[in-house]
C-alpha positions as CSV (number, residue, x, y, z in Angstrom):
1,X,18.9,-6.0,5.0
2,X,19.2,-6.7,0.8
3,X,16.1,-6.0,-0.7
4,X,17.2,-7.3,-3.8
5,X,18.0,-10.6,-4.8
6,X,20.8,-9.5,-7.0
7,X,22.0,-6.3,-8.6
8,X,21.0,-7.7,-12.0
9,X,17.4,-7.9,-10.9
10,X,17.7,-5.0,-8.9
11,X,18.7,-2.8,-12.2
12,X,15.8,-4.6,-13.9
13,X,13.2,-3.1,-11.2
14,X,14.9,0.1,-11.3
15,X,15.2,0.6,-15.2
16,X,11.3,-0.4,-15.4
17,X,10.6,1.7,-12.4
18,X,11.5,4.9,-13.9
19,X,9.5,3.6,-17.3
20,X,6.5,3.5,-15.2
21,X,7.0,7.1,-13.9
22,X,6.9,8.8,-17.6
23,X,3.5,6.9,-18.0
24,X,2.2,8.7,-14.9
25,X,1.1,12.0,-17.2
26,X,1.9,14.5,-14.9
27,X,5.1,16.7,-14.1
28,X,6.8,15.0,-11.2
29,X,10.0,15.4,-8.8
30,X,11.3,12.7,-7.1
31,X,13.7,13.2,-3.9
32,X,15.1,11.2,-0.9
33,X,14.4,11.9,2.7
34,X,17.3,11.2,5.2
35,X,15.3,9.2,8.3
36,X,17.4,6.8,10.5
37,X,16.1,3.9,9.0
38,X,18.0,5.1,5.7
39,X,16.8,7.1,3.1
40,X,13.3,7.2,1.7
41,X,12.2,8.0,-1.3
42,X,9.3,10.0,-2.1
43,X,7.5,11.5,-5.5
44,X,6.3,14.5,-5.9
45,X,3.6,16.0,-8.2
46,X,0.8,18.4,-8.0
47,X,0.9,22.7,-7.2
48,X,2.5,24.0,-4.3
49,X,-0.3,24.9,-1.4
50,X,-2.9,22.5,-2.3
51,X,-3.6,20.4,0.2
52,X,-1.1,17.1,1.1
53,X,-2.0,13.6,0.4
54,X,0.3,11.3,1.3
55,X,0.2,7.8,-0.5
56,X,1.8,4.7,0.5
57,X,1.8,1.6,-1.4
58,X,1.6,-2.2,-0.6
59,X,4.0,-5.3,0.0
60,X,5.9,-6.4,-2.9
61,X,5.0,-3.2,-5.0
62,X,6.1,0.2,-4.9
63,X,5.0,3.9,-5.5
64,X,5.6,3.9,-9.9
65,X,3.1,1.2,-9.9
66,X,0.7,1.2,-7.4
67,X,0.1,5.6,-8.5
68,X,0.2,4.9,-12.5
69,X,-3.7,5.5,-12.9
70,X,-4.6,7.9,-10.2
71,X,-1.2,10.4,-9.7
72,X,-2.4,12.6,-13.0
73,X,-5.5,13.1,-11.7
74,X,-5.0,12.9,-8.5
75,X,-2.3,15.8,-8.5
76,X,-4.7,18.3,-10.2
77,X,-6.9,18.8,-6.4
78,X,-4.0,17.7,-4.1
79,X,0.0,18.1,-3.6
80,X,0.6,14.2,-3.6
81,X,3.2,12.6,-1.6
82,X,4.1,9.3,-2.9
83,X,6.7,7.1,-0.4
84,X,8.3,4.0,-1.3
85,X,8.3,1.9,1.8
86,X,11.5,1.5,3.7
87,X,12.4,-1.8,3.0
88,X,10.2,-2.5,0.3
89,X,10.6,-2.4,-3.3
90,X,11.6,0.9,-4.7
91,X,14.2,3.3,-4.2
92,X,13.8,3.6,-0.5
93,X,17.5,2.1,0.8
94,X,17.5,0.7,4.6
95,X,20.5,0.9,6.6
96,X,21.6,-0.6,9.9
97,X,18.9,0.7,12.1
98,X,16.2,-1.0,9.8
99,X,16.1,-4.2,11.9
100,X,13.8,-5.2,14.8
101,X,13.6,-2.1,16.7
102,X,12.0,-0.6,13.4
103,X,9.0,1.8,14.3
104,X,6.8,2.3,11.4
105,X,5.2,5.2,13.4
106,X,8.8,7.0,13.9
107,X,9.3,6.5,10.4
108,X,6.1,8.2,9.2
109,X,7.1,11.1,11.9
110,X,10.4,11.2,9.9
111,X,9.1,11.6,6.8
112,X,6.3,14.3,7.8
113,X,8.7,16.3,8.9
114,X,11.0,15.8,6.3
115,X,7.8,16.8,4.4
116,X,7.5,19.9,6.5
117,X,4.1,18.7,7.0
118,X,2.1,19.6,10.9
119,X,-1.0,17.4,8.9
120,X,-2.2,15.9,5.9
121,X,-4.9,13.5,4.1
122,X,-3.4,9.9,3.9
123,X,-4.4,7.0,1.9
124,X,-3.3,3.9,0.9
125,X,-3.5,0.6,-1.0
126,X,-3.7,-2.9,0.9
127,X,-0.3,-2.9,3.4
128,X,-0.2,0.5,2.9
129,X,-4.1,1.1,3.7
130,X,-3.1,-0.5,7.2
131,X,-0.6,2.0,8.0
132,X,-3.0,4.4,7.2
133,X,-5.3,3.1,10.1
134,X,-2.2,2.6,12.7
135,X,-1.4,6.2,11.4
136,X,-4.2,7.5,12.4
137,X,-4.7,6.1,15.4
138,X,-1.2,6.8,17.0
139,X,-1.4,10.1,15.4
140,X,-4.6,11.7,15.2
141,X,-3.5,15.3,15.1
142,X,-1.6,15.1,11.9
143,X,-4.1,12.7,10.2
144,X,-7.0,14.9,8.7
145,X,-8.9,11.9,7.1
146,X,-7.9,8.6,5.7
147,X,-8.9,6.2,3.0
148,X,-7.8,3.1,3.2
149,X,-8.0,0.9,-0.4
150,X,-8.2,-3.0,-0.8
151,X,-7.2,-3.4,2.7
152,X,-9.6,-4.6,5.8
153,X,-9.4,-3.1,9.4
154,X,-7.0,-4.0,11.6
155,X,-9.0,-5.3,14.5
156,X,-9.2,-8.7,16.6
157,X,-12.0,-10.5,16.1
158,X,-15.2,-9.4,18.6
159,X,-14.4,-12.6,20.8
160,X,-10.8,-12.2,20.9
161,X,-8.2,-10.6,23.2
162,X,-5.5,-8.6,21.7
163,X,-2.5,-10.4,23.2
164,X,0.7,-12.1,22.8
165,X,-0.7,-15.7,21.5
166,X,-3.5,-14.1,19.4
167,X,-1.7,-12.2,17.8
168,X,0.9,-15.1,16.4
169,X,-2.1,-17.2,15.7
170,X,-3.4,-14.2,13.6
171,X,-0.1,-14.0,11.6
172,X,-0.1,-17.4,11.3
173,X,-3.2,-17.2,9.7
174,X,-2.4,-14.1,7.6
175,X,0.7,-16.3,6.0
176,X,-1.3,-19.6,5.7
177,X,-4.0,-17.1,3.6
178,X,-1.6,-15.3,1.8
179,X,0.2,-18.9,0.3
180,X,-3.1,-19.5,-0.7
181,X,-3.3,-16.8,-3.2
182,X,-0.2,-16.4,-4.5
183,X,1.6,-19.9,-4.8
184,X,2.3,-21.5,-6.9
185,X,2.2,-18.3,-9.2
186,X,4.6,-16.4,-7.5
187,X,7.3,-19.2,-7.0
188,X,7.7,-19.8,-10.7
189,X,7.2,-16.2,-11.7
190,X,6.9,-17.3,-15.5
191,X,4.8,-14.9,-17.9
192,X,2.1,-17.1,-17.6
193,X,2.0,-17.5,-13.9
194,X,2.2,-13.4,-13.6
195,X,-1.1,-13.1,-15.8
196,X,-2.6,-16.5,-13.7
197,X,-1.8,-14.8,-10.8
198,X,-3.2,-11.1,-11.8
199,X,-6.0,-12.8,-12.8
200,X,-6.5,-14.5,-9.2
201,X,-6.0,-11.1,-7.5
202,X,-8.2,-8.6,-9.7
203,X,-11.5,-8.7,-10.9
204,X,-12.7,-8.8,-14.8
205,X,-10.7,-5.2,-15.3
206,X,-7.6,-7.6,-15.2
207,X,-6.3,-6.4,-18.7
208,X,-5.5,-3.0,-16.9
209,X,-2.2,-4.9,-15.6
210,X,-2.0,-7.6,-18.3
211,X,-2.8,-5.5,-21.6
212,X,0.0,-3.2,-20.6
213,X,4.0,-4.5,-21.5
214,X,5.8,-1.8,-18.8
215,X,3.6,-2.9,-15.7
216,X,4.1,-6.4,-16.9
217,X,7.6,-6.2,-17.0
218,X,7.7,-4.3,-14.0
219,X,5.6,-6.4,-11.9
220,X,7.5,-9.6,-13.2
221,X,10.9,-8.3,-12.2
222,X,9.3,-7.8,-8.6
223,X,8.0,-11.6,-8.7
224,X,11.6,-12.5,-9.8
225,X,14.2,-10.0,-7.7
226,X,12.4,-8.6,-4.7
227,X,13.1,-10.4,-1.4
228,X,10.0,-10.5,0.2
229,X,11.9,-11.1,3.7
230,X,13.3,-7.5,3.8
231,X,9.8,-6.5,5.1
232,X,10.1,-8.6,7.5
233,X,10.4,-5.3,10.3
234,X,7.0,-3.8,9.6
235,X,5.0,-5.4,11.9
236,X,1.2,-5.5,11.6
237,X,-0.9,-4.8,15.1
238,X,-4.3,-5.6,15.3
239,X,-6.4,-3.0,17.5
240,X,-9.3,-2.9,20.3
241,X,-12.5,-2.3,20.0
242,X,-11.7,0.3,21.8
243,X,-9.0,2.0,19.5
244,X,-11.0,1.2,16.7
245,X,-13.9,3.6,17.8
246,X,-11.2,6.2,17.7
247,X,-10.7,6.1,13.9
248,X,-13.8,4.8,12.5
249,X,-15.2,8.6,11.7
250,X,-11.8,9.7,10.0
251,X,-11.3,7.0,8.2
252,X,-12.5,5.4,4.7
253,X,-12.7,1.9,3.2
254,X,-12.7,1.5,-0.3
255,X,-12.7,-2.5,-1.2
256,X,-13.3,-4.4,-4.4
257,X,-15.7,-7.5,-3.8
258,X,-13.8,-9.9,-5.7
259,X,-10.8,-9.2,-3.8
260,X,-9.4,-12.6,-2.5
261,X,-8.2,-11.1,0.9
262,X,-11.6,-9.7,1.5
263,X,-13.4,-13.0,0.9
264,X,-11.6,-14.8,3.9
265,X,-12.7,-12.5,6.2
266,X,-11.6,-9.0,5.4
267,X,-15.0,-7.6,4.2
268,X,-16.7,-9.6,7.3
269,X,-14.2,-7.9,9.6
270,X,-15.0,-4.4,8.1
271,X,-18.8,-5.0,8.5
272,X,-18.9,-6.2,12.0
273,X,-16.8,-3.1,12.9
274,X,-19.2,-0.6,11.3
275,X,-16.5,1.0,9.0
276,X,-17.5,3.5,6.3
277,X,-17.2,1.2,3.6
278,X,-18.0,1.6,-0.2
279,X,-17.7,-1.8,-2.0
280,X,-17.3,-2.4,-5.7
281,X,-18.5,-4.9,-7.6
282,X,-16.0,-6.7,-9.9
283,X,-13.4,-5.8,-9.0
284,X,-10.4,-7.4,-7.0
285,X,-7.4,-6.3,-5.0
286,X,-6.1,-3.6,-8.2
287,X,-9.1,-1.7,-7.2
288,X,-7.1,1.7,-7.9
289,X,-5.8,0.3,-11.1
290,X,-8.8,-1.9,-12.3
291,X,-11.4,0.5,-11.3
292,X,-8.9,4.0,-11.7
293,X,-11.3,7.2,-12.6
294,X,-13.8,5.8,-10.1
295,X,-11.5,5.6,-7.4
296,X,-10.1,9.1,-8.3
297,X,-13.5,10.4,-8.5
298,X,-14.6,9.0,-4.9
299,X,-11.0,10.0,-3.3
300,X,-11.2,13.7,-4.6
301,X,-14.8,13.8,-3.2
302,X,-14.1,12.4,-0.1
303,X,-11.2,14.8,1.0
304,X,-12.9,17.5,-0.4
């Protein structure tokens, strides 16, 4: 599967990447783990035998971005684990057993053990707060609590069966939401469509992304060179009522009230779940960028 659209856009990614990394402002390794989906890359930061946190980021972003304002603070109470999504942007490289019979859950295993990890604390931002939740429901055992940022709980609706037709009406619905909010911006990925289109996804903390030339450059070559079809294999499942009492106590919702995706029905599906939700005013789907130390702060004191 190419995950870039050339190598010309790919180096741009990569060369802005690793730009992104020295702004993190904490000492950091990066290293691949071998899984049989390919290789998958993870950073590392924070003191040896503090407790693990493994971070995963969202679709169409990666790990330098998505950690920038929370791995420096973040590392000083926690060994942080940050994975670049197999198939997503990143240095993460799929090979020929990345296709439909991908597992996301065999993958996680994979990289758990690669981490020499029996459990950790997980958390992660939009895409990456969902696999979180299907984490910790598959896997209990190794999940010792979740948080799960700008991202709405996986569930059916209360009057809906979790099947076969459902569930393609539901992802038809996810795509039909998701053109919504980012065309036409993200078609013609000009530098004024980037800031239009930050501006539609964050709350009034937007000059976090827009105010800063790496992330700019960064995000734009994303808009540009990423092809958004190499994600195609993670597939999203939407769980029972039933399932969803299983993970409600171990698990965290942190969710910005202007955040478009929570305004067509991700904060009402959180509510009529009975999730441990905090919500925060003004801010949008950046909520760990826009909103950084307080997201830090409530992370440190909720796995603590």
């Amino acid at each position: 599967m190419k995950v870039y659209r050339s190598k010309k856009q790919e180096q741009i990614i990569l060369q802005t990447y690793d730009q992104l990394l020295k702004l993190w402002g904490c000492e950091l390794l990066e290293r691949d783990l071998e899984t049989n989906y390919g290789t998958t890359h993870v950073i590392e930061a924070g003191p040896d035998g503090a407790p693990a946190l493994v971070l995963f980021h969202g679709v169409g972003d990666d790990s330098a971005l998505m950690w920038i304002f929370n791995a420096a603070e973040l590392s000083k109470h926690f060994k942080i684990y940050a994975i670049d999504t197999i198939g997503g942007p990143g240095k993460s490289v799929p090979n020929e057993n990345y296709n439909e019979s991908f597992d996301d859950i065999a993958w996680i295993d994979q990289i758990f053990d690669g981490l020499k990890l029996e459990k950790a604390f997980i958390a992660g931002v939009s895409n990456g707060g969902y696999l979180v939740q299907y984490y910790t429901l598959k896997r209990p055992e190794k999940v010792i609590k979740g948080i799960s940022i700008s991202s709405s709980v996986s569930a059916a609706a209360s009057n809906e069966h979790v099947d076969e037709k459902n569930a393609k009406k539901a992802k038809a619905a996810a795509m039909k939401n998701m053109m919504k909010i980012f065309l036409p911006e993200a078609l013609f990925p000009t530098d004024k469509n980037v800031c239009n289109l930050i501006k539609k996804m964050c709350g009034k903390n937007y000059n976090v992304f827009t105010e800063n030339p790496t992330i700019m450059a960064h995000y734009k070559g994303l808009l540009r060179g990423f092809n958004t079809v190499a994600m195609r294999y993670h597939k999203v499942v939407a769980f029972t009522s039933a399932e969803v009492d299983t993970i409600r106590d171990k698990l965290i919702f942190l969710v910005g009230e202007e955040d478009p995706f929570e305004k067509i029905g991700g904060k009402e599906r959180i509510l009529e779940n009975r999730m441990n939700v905090t919500f925060y005013p003004d801010a949008g789907h950046g909520l760990n960028h826009e909103l950084s130390s307080q997201i830090n702060a409530k992370i440190i004191e909720v796995l603590s």
